[in-house]
C-alpha positions in Angstrom: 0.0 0.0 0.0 2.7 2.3 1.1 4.5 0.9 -2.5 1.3 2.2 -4.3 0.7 5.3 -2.6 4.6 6.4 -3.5 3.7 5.4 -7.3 0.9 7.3 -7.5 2.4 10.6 -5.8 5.7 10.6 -8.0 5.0 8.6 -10.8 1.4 9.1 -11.6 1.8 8.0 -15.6 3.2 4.2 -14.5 0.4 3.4 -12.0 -2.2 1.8 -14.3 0.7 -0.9 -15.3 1.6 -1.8 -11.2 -1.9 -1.9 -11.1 -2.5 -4.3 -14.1 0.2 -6.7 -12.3 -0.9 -6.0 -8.7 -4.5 -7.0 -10.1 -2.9 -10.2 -11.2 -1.7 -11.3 -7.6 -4.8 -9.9 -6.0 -7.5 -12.0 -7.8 -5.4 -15.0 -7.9 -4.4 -14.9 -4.4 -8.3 -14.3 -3.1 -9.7 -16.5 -5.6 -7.2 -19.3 -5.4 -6.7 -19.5 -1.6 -9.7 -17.5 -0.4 -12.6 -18.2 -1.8 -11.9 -22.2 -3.8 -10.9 -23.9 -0.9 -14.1 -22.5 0.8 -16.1 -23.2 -2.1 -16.6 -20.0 -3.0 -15.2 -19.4 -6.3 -18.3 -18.0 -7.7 -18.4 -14.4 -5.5 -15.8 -13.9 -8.8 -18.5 -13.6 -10.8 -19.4 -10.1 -8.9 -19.6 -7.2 -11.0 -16.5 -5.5 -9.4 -14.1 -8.5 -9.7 -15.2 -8.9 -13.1 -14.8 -5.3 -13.3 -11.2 -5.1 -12.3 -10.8 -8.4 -14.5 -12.3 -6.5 -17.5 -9.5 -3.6 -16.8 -6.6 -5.8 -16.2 -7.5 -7.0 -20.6 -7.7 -3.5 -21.5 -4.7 -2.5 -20.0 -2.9 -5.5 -21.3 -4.5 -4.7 -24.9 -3.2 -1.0 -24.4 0.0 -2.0 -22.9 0.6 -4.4 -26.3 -0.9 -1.4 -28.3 -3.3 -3.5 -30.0 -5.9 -1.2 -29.9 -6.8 1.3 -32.6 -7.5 4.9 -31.3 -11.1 4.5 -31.7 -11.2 1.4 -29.2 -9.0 2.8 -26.7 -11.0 5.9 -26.7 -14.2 4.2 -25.8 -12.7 1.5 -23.4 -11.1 4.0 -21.6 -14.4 5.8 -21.3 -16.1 2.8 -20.8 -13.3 2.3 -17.5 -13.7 5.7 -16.5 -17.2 5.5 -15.7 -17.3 2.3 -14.1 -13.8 3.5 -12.0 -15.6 6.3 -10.8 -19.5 5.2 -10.8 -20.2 2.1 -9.5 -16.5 1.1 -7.9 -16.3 4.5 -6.6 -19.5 5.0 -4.7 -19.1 1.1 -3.7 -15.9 2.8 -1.7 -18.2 4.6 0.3 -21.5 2.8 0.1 -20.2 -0.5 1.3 -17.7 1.3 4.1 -14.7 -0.5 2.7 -11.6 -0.2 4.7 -7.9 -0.6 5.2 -7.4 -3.0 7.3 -3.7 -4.2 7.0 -4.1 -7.8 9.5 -7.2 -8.0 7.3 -6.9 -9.5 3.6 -10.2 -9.9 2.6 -11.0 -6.1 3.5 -7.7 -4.8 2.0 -8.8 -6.5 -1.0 -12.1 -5.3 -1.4 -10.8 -1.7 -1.0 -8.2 -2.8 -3.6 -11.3 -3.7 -6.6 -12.9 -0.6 -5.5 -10.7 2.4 -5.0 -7.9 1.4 -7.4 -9.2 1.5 -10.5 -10.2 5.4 -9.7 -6.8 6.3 -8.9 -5.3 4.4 -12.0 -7.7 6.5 -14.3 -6.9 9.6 -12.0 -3.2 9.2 -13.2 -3.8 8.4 -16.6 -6.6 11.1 -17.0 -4.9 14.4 -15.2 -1.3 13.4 -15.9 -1.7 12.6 -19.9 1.1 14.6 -20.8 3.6 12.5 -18.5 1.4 9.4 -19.7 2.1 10.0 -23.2 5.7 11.2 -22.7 6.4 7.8 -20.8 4.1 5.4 -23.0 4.1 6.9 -26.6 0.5 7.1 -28.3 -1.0 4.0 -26.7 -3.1 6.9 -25.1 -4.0 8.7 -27.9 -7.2 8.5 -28.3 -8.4 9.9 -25.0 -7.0 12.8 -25.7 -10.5 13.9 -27.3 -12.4 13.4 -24.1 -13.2 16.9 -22.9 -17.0 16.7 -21.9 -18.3 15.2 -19.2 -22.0 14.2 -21.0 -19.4 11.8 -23.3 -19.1 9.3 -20.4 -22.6 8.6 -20.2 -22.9 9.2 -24.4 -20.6 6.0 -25.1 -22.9 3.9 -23.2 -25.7 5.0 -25.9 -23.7 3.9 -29.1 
């Protein structure tokens, strides 16, 4: 967390990729030693696991720069208002905390509040994003109006 929190501060345009791979040890960890062996495997299928499991492909596609600018404009649109819609509210709504002795809440606050600070990084720090990554951003560049989050879901 402390890690993270450092990343964030001073290196705002590299935290979506620790995120990608601290994703990938998160959701196998709970999955594989949390919920199987208690026969809970299927909580998985929860919109905000499957969000975050979503995120972790489009970051991978945009990381491989796979993606034309079209795409990556409206997945990253797409991730910004599910970051900071439903997994933001969820933050508050479902009183997540940080509880370090505590995996299953560090976790939960990890689904939630990480993918808002990711786009934060990537969203208010494009210059350094696209200085340090090239054009794999490129085509978030047009977002300037708000009403275009909620458009994308419309077409």
């Amino acid at each position: 967390m402390a890690f993270s929190a450092y990343l964030i501060g001073a290196f705002p345009e590299h935290y979506w990729l620790f995120y990608m791979f601290k994703s990938i040890f998160l959701v196998g960890y709970k999955v594989m030693f949390y919920w199987y062996p208690r026969k809970q495997h299927y909580f998985f299928l929860d919109f905000c696991w499957i969000s975050n499991g979503i995120t972790f492909f489009l970051f991978l596609c945009i990381l491989l720069n796979v993606l034309s600018k079209a795409n990556t404009a409206s997945a990253f649109l797409a991730f910004f208002a599910v970051a900071n819609g439903p997994l933001g509210w969820s933050v508050i709504m479902l009183s997540n905390k940080l509880v370090f002795h505590n995996f299953e809440w560090t976790s939960t606050l990890f689904i939630h509040f990480s993918p808002m600070v990711a786009c934060w990084g990537i969203k208010w720090h494009l210059p350094q994003v696209e200085a340090a990554w090239g054009d794999r951003f490129d085509g978030i560049t047009d977002i300037n109006h708000v009403g275009e989050v909620f458009l994308v879901g419309w077409s």
